[in-house]
Structures are given as structure tokens and as C-alpha cells.
C-alpha positions in Angstrom: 1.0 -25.2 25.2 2.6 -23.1 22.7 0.9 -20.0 21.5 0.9 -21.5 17.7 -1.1 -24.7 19.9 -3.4 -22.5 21.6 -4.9 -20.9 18.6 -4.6 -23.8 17.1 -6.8 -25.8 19.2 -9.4 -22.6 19.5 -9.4 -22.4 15.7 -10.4 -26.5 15.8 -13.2 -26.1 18.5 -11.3 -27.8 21.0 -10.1 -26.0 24.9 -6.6 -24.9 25.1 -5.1 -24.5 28.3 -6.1 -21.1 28.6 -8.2 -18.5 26.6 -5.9 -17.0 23.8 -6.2 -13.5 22.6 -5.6 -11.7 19.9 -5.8 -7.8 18.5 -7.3 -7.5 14.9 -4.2 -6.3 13.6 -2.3 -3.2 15.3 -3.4 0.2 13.3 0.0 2.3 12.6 -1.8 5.4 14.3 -1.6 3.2 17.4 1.4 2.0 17.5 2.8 5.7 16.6 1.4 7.4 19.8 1.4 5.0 22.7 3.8 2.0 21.2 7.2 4.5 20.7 6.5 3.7 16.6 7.1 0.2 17.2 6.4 -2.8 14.8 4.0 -4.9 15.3 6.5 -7.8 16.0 7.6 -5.8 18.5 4.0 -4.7 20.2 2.9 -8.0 20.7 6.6 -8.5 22.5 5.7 -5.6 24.8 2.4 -6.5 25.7 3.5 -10.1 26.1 0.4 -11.3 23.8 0.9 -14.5 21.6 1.2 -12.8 18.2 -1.3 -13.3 15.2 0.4 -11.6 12.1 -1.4 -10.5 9.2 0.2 -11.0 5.8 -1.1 -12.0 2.4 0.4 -13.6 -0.5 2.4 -11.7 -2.9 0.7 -11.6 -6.1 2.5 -12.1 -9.8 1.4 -10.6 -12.7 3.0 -10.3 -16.0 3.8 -7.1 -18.4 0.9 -8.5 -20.9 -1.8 -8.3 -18.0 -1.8 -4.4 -17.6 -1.9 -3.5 -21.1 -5.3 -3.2 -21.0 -5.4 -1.4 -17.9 -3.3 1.7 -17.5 -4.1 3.8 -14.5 -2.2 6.7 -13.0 -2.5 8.7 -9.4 -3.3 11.7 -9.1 -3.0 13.7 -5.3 -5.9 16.5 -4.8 -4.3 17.9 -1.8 -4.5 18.1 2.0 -7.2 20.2 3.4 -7.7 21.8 6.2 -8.6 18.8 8.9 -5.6 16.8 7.3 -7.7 15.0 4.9 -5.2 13.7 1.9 -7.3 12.7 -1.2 -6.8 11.5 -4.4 -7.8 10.3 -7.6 -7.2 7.0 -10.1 -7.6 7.1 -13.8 -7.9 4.0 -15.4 -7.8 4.1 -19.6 -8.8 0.4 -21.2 -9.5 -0.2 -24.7 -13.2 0.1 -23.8 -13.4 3.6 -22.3 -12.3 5.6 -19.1 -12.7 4.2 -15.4 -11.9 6.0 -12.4 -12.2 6.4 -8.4 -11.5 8.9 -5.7 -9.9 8.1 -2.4 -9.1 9.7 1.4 -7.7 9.5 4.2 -6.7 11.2 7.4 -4.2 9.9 9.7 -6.6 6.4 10.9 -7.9 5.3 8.3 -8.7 5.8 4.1 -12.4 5.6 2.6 -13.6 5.7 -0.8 -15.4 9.0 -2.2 -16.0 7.9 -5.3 -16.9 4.5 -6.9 -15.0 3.0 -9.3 -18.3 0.9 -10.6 -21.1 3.2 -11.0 -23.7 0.8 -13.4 -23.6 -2.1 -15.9 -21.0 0.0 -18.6 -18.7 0.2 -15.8 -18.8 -3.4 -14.7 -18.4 -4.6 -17.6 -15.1 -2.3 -18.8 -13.9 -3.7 -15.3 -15.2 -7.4 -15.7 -13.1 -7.3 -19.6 -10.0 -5.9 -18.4 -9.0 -5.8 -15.2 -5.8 -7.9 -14.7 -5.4 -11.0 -12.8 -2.8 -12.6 -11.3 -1.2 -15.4 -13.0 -0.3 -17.0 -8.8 -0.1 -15.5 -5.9 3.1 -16.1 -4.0 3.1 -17.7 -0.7 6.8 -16.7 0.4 5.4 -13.7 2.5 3.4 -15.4 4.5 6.2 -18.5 4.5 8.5 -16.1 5.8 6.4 -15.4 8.7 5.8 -18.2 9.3 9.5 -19.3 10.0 9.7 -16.2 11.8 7.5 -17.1 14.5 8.0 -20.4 14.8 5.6 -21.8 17.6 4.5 -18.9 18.6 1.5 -17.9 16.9 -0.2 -17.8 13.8 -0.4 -16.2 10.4 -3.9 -15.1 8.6 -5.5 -12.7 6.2 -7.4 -12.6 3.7 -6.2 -14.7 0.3 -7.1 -12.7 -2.6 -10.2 -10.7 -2.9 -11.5 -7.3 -4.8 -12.2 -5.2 -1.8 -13.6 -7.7 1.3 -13.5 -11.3 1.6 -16.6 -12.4 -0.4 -18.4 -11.4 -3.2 -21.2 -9.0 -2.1 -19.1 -7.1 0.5 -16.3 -7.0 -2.2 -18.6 -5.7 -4.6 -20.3 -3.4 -2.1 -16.8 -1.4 -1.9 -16.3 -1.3 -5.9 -20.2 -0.3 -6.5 -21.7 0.8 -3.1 -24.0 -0.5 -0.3 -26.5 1.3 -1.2 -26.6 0.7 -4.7 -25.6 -3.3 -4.2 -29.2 -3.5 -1.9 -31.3 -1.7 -4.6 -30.0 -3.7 -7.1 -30.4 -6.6 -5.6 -34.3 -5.8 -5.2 -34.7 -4.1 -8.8 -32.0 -6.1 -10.8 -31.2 -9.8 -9.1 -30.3 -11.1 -12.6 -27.6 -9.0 -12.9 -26.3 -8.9 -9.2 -25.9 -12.5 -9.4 -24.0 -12.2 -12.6 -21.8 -9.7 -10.9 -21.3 -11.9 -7.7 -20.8 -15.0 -10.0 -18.1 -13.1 -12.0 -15.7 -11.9 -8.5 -16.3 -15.2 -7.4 -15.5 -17.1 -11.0 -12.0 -14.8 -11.3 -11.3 -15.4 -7.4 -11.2 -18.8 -7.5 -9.6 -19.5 -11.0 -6.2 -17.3 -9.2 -6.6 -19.4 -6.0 -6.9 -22.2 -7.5 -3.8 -22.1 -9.6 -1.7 -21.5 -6.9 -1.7 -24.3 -4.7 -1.8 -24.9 -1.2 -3.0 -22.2 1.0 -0.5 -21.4 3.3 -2.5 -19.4 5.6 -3.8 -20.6 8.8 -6.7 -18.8 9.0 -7.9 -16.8 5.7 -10.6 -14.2 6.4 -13.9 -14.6 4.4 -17.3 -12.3 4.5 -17.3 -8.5 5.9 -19.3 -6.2 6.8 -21.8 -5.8 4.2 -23.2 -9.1 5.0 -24.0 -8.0 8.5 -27.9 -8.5 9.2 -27.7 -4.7 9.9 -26.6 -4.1 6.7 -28.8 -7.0 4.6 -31.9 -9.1 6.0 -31.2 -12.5 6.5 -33.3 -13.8 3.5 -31.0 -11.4 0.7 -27.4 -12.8 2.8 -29.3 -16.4 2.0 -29.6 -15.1 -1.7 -26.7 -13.3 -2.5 -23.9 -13.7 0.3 -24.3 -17.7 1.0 -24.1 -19.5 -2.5 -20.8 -17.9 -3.2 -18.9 -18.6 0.1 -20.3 -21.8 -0.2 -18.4 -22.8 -3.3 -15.4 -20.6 -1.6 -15.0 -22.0 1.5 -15.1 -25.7 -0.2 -12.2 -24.5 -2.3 -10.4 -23.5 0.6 -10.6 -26.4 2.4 -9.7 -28.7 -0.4 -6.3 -26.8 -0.4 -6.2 -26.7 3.4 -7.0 -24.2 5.1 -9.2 -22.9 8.0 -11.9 -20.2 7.3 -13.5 -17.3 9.4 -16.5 -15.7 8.5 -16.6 -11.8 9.6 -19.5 -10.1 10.6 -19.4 -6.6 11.7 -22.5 -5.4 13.6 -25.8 -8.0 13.6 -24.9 -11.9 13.2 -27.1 -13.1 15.4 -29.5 -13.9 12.9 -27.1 -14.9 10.6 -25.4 -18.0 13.0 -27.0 -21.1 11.2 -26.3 -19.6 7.4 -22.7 -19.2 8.7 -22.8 -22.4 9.7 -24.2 -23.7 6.1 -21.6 -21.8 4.4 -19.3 -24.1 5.7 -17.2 -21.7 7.5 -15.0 -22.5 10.2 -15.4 -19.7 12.5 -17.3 -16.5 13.1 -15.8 -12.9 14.1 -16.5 -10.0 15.5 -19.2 -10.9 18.2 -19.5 -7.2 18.4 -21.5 -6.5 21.5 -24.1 -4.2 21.2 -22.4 -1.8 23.7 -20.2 -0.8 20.1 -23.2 -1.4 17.9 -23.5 -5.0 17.4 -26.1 -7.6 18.6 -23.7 -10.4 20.2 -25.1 -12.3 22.7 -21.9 -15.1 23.0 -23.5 -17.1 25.5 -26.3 -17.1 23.5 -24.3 -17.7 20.3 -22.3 -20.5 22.0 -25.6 -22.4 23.0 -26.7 -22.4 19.2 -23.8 -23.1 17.1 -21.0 -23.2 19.4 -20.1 -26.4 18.4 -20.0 -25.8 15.1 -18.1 -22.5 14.9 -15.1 -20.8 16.6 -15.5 -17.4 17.4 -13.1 -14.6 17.6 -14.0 -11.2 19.0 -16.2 -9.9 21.5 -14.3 -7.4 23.3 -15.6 -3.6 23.6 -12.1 -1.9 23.2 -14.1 1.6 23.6 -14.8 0.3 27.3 -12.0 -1.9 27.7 -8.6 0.1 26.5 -9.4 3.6 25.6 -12.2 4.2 29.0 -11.4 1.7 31.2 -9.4 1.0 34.0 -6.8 -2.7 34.2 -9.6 -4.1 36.1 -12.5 -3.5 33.8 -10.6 -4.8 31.2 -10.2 -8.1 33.6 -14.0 -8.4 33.9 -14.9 -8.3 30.7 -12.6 -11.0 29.7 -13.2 -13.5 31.9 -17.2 -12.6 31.4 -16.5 -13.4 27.6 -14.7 -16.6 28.7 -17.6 -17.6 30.9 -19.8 -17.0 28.0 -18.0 -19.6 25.8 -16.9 -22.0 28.9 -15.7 -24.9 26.3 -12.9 -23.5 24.3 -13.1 -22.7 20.7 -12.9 -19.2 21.6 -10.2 -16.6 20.6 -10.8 -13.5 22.6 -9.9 -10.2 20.5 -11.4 -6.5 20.4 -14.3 -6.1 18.2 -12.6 -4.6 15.3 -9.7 -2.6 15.0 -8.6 0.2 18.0 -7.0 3.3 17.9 -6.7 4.6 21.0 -6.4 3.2 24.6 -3.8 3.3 27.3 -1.0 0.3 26.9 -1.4 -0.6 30.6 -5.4 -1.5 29.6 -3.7 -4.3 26.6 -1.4 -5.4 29.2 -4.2 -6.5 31.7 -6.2 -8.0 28.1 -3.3 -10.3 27.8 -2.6 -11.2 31.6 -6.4 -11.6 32.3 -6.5 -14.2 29.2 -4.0 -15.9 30.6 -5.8 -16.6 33.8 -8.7 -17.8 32.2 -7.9 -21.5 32.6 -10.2 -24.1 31.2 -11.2 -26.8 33.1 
């Protein structure tokens, strides 16, 4: 098979010929230190790993859409740990917005909400811009690129996350999304039922999804973020009506989970997602039990994830790494399986990816 066959095949709940890996996108800080600075075209060449790139649409907006939105950048320094931070100003007809941002050399986190209540929702809600399209010739690009040998995914077009709670949850808060939720469902459902009316109207005006895989859910959804009752209330109506949207234009869904998902398996499953990731393992934190998750809706779902990178590539040793995959692929013995770190990594000795990728390979299926 073909790399681009081998997902393929997991992503349709069928066996390849062997278990195909993935990373969850290569951090720059990674590829910095121990890849020479490399791209990530050129990592997955050196690690001899079937590449999954990660590019979204472009998306077009016209001069008219940011009138009512003019925001300028403002840097607040460096301080002494190398934290950068900075500040947005938005000015709409309606009154002031703004949020603060930072970031050290892994990663960037919000410090301060853009949405802080109702008046602020609502000054986003009436003029933030949309897109008129989004533009597929990134990802097309890509695509032509690698040819056969692998696949392209992302997300599509979201506000933060992939649906409307965890989107919302990084404009407003977790915090503040679960009180609200208790105190004020009303409006928490007008607010999910507004990302998700402006999400669709731009998907759905730009035609065929060119992605293979586009990347619904996140993190806020996880059952040990939210109880399953409040992801039956406020996560699964709206990637209901998403995922049917997405599959009318073609495309193949994942539903990500970071953390608990175990008791979450059968409402992924009536969201009408096509897969599940991380199958974090609760060595990192998570509650994944994959053989466990394979008996119950392993027909049903892919699953991508599962591998502790902590243990695996930044402690462990080639053969550790080789263990743990082919325990994984003995936990999900009948294909529909992508195996792939947990989330993203940022440390790890090259030699530990290399054995990922060999051990993969010499997990045949029968």
C-alpha cells in the first residue's frame, strides 16, 4: 500500500497492511533543537514516517468586512523567563474589545479574554468579520505535493477549537463556559447556536471540503473537563448538525478529546463522527483504555492517538518505544487505528521517533 492507502483504509475502519503512524503535527521548538531546523516535509523524510500535513484553507475577506472591526497589536515586552506578551485592541461601532496573549518559546496562551459577559458577546456576535469563502488552494497544493504518500487534515474554520463549546471556552473561558452553562443555559445555547450558525454559513459557501480529515471537538469537551450529561447538552447537538454538513460536502471527521473520553465513546458515536483522538492514556493524564474502547465502539469509530510520548521519546529507550506500539496495536487488532503520540511533543531523542515509525511498520495485520 501507499501511505495515502494506509491512512486511508484506517480512516474507513478497514486493516491496512500495516499499522500507520502519525505525529500530531511537528512543534517548531522540536524541530529547532533535535531536527537541524528542518521543515516538517523534511522531518517526516528523516524519520522515514508516512507524512500527515496540516494545512487549512486560506480564508477571503473583503475591505467592507473589517470596517467594523479595527484592531491593532500592541507588544508588552519580554520578561525575565522569555515570556513575550501582548495585547489586541479591537474598536467597533459598538464599543471597545480587547485580549491579551503569551508565549514562550513552546507554545502561546491567552491571559486575557476577549469575551468577558453578554456586552462583549454581543459587540463580537455584530461585528466580527467573516469570510466571504475560504480558499482550498493551500491545502490543494499539498495535496499535489504529496501525491500518494500521505494525507492532508486540519481543522476547516473555527473561532478557537473545532466545535462550539471548546471554541467558545477559548474566547470566554472554561471556567466561566461551565458556570454559565449551570446559571445561564438560555444564553449558552444562544452563544453555541451563534459560532455554529456563522461556521457553517462560511463552510457552506465554499464548496467541497478538500480536506481528508478535518478535526472537530477539543479539549473542553473532555469528561474531565465537562460531565457527560452537559457534553450531551451543549457539545453534541452542534457537532451533530456539523458533522452532517461535512459529510454532505465530503469529508471525513475526527472528534478530539484530550484527557477523559471514555465516557464520552457512544455520544461520539451519535455525533456522527468519524473517528476519535487522542486515546490519551492515563500514564499522561487521560483515561484510555483502547482495548477497552475498541470492544465498545471500535466498529464504529477510528481512533488516532494513544501513544505516551513522555515515556516513549523524551524517557525511553528504541525498545520501549517498540513495546508500546505494538501493545497499542494489539489493543485495536482489526485495523482502523492510526497510531500517533497523544498530543503534541516537544522533546525526545530522534532515534526514539525512528523506532515509532519502524516498530509501526512491523505491526502487520493479519
Amino acid at each position: 500500500m501507499t501511505g495515502r492507502e494506509r491512512f486511508m483504509a484506517a480512516i474507513h475502519n478497514q486493516k491496512p497492511d500495516h499499522l500507520p503512524c502519525q505525529v500530531h503535527n511537528w512543534m517548531d521548538s522540536y524541530l529547532e533543537s533535535y531536527m537541524s531546523g528542518m521543515d516538517v516535509w523534511a522531518a517526516y523524510e528523516a524519520v522515514g514516517m508516512d507524512p500527515v500535513i496540516y494545512v487549512e484553507p486560506a480564508r477571503i475577506y473583503s475591505d467592507a468586512d473589517w470596517a467594523n472591526w479595527q484592531w491593532k497589536r500592541t507588544d508588552l515586552g519580554v520578561d525575565k523567563e522569555g515570556v513575550s506578551r501582548w495585547r489586541i485592541d479591537v474598536e467597533t461601532p459598538g464599543g471597545m474589545l480587547w485580549e491579551e496573549f503569551a508565549a514562550n518559546p513552546f507554545t502561546q496562551w491567552v491571559t486575557k479574554h476577549m469575551i468577558e459577559g453578554e456586552r462583549e458577546f454581543d459587540l463580537w456576535d455584530r461585528y466580527s468579520p467573516l469570510p466571504r469563502k475560504l480558499e482550498w488552494a493551500p491545502v490543494l497544493a499539498a495535496k499535489e505535493r504529496l501525491g500518494d504518500r500521505g494525507i492532508v487534515r486540519s481543522g476547516c474554520f473555527d473561532f478557537g477549537q473545532g466545535s462550539p463549546w471548546q471554541s467558545f471556552a477559548s474566547m470566554y473561558g472554561t471556567v466561566e463556559c461551565i458556570m454559565d452553562a449551570v446559571d445561564k443555559p438560555d444564553w449558552m445555547h444562544h452563544v453555541l447556536g451563534r459560532l455554529l450558525e456563522k461556521k457553517l454559513s462560511v463552510i457552506e459557501r465554499s464548496g467541497r471540503v478538500h480536506l481528508d480529515v478535518v478535526e472537530l471537538g477539543g479539549g473542553a469537551g473532555s469528561s474531565t473537563v465537562i460531565s457527560p450529561a452537559m457534553h450531551r447538552e451543549f457539545c453534541l447537538p452542534y457537532d451533530q448538525k456539523q458533522n452532517q454538513l461535512f459529510h454532505s460536502l465530503g469529508a471525513k471527521t475526527v472528534y478530539h478529546l484530550c484527557g477523559g473520553l471514555m465516557p464520552l465513546l457512544e455520544i461520539v458515536v451519535e455525533n456522527g463522527s468519524d473517528g476519535l483522538e487522542t486515546m490519551t492514556p492515563a500514564s499522561m493524564g487521560g483515561d484510555c483504555d483502547l482495548a477497552e474502547a475498541t470492544r465498545r465502539v471500535g466498529d464504529k469509530l477510528f481512533f488516532t492517538g494513544g501513544f505516551d510520548q513522555n515515556e516513549g521519546f523524551e524517557k525511553g529507550t528504541p525498545e520501549a518505544v517498540r513495546r508500546q506500539v505494538f501493545a497499542l496495536h494489539e489493543a485495536c487488532p482489526d485495523g482502523g487505528y492510526i497510531c500517533c503520540p497523544s498530543d503534541h511533543f516537544f522533546f525526545g531523542d530522534i532515534e526514539n521517533v525512528k523506532a515509532f515509525v519502524d516498530a509501526a511498520k512491523e505491526c502487520v495485520y493479519k
